[in-house]
C-alpha positions in Angstrom: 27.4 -14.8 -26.4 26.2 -15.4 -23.0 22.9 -14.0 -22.2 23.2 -12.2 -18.8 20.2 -13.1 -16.5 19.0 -10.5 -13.5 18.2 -11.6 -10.4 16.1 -9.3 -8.5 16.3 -9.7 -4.9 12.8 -9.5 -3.2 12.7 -6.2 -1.2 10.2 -8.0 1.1 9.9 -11.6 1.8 7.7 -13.5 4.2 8.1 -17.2 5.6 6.1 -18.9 7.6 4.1 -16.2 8.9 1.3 -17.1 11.5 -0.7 -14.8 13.9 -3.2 -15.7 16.8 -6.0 -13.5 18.5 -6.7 -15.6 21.1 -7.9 -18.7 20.0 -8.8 -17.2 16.5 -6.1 -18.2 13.9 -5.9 -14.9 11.9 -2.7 -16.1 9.4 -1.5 -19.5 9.3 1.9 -19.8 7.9 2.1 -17.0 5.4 4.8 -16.9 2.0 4.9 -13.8 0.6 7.7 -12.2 -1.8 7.2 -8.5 -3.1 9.8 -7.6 -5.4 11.7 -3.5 -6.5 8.6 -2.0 -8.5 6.4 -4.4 -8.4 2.3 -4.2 -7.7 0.8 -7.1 -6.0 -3.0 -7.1 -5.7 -4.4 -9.1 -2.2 -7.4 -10.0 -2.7 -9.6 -12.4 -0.5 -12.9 -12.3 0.8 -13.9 -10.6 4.1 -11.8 -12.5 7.0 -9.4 -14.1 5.0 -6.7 -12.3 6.7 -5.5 -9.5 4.4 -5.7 -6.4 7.5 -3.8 -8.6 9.7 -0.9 -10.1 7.3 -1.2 -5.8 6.5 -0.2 -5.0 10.0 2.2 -7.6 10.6 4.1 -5.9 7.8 3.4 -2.4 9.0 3.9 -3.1 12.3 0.9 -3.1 14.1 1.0 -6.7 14.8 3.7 -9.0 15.5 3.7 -12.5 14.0 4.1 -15.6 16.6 5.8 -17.7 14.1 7.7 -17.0 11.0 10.1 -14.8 9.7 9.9 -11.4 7.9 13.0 -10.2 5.7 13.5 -6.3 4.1 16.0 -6.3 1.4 17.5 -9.5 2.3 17.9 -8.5 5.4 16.0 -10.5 8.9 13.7 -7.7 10.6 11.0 -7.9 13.6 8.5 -4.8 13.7 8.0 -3.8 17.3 5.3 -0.2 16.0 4.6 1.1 12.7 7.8 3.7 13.4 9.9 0.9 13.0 8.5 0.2 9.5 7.7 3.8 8.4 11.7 4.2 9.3 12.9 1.4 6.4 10.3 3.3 3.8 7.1 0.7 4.8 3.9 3.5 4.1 0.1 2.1 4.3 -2.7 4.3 3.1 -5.8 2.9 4.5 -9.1 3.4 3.1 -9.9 6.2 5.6 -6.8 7.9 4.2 -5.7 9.3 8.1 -6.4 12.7 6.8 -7.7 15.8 8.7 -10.5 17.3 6.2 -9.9 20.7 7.9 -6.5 21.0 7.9 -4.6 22.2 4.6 -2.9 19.8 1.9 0.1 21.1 3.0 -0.1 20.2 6.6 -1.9 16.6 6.1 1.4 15.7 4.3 3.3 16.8 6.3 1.8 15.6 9.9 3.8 14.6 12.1 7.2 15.1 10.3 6.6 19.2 10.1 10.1 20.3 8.7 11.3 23.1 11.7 13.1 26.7 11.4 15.2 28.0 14.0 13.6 28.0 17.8 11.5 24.8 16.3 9.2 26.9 14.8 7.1 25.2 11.7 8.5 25.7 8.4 5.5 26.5 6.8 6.9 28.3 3.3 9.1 25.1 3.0 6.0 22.6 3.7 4.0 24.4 1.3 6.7 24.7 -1.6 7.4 21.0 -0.8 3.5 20.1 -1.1 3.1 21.3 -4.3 6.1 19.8 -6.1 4.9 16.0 -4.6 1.4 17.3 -5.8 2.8 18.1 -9.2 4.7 15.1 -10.0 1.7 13.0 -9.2 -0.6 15.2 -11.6 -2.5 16.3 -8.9 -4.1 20.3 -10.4 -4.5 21.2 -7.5 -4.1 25.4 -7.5 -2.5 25.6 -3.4 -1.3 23.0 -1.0 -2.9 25.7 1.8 -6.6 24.3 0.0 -8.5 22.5 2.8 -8.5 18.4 2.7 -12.6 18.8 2.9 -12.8 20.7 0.0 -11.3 17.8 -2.0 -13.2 14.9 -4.3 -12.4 11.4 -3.0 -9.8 10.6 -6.0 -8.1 13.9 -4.7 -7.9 12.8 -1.2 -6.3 10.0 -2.5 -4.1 11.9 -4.1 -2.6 13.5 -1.6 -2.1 10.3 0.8 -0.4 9.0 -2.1 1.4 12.0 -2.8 2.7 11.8 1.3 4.3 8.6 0.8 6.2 9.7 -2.4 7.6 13.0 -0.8 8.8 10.9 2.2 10.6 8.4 -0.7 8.4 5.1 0.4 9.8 1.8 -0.8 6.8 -0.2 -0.5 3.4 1.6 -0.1 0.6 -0.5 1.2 -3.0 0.8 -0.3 -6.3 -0.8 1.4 -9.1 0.1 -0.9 -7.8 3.0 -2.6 -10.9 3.0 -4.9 -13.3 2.6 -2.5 -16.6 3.9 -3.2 -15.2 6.8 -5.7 -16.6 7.9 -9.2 -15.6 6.2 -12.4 -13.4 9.3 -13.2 -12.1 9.2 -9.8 -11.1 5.2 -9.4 -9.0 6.1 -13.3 -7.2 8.9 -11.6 -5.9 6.9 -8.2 -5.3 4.0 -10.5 -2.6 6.8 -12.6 -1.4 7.4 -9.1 -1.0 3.8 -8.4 1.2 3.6 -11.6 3.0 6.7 -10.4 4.5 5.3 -7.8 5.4 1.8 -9.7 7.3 4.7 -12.0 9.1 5.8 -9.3 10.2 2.6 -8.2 8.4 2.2 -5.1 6.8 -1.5 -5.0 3.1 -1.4 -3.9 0.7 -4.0 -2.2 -3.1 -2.9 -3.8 -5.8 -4.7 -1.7 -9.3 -4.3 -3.2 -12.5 -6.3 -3.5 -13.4 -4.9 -7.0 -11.6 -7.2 -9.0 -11.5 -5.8 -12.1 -9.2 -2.3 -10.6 -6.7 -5.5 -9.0 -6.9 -6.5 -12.7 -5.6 -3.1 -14.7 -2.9 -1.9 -12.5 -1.3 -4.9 -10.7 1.5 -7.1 -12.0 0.9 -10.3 -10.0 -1.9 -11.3 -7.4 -2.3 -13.5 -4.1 -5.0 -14.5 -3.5 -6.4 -15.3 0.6 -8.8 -17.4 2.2 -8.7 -18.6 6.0 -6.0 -17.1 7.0 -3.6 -18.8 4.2 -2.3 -17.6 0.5 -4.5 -20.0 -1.6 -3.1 -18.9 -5.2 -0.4 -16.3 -6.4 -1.0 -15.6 -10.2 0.5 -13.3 -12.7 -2.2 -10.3 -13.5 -1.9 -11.4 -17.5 -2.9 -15.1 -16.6 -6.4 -14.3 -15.6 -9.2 -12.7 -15.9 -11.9 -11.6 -13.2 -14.5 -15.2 -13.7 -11.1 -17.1 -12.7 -10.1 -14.8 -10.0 -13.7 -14.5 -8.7 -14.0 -18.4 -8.8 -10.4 -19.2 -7.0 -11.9 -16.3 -3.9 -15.3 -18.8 -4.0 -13.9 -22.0 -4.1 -10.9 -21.0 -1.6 -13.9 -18.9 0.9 -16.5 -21.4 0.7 -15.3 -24.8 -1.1 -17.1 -25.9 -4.5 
């Protein structure tokens, strides 16, 4: 009996990539494959190019060289609509959330479902709130709840739970654990999974190595601009990772 062997196309895939500010060379020929479901941890230290090869893929930045292919397919970012449109979602570590505006209106900014006249659905944002609420465990008791009322893992929350209702393929998360409680940084981390359950692939960028550790399946590793290492999560431990980001930063 022949065993039957699947190959999983990458649903992102990066060749080449560089990217100049000036006379600063921010990424210097960039590989980078993310695959269906998978969660990649980017780590590097500060300046080794992780926000800018970030916002070539979201589309705040165009790459000079190199090319960038979604689901085997050749594409060029011209704004972060462009990406948003193929199911691209970051979720920077300022979360883009108004703290006094409701749950329900933070997930929904900007894509605010209309009734007839274009008048704001607001029954139909705030039943839609709490089922992506739900299904990410969020106990949350109404999506009308103020954003500034909310613990930092709950902010979280409800960014994450904004790119699930609006079916993200790959969700981009800078620092999601970011200065949060130990209770806190294990509840985003159940979110992170979440979304890896739901089949969306995620890129989790985090100096605190040992979160990059427990949820990711594989991890690149940056330094100068350039990938210096891309390692399966199981295959290392945080002394190895913490001494590739050292000798890659600063040499040995």
């Amino acid at each position: 009996m022949t065993e039957t062997i699947e190959i999983t196309q990458p649903i992102l895939q990066m060749k080449g990539i560089h990217k100049w500010f000036g006379r600063v060379h921010a990424l210097r020929g960039v590989d980078l494959d993310i695959n269906p479901g998978e969660i990649v941890g980017l780590c590097g230290d500060n300046g080794a190019g992780k926000s800018t090869l970030i916002k070539v893929i979201s589309g705040y930045h165009a790459a000079e060289q190199g090319t960038m292919s979604w689901e085997g397919k050749e594409v060029r970012f011209s704004s972060p609509h462009n990406a948003r449109d193929v199911g691209i979602e970051t979720v920077y570590q300022e979360q883009a959330l108004a703290p006094n505006m409701s749950i329900a209106r933070n997930i929904f900014m900007g894509r605010e479902p209309t009734r007839l006249l274009g008048l704001m659905d607001k029954k139909a944002m705030a039943e839609e709130s709490m089922e992506a609420l739900t299904s990410l465990g969020l106990r949350i008791r109404s999506s009308n709840t103020l954003v500034a009322t909310l613990s930092g893992g709950q902010r979280q929350g409800v960014a994450i739970a904004r790119v699930i209702h609006f079916k993200a393929r790959l969700v981009i998360l800078d620092e999601p654990t970011i200065a949060l409680a130990v209770k806190e940084v294990r509840e985003v981390l159940e979110f992170v999974r979440h979304l890896k359950s739901e089949g969306a692939a995620v890129i989790f960028i985090s100096h605190t190595l040992p979160h990059v550790l427990d949820v990711t399946d594989r991890i690149m590793v940056m330094a100068h601009g350039g990938k210096i290492a891309d390692i399966v999560t199981s295959e290392t431990d945080v002394d190895d990772l913490s001494d590739i980001i050292v000798r890659g930063t600063y040499g040995d």
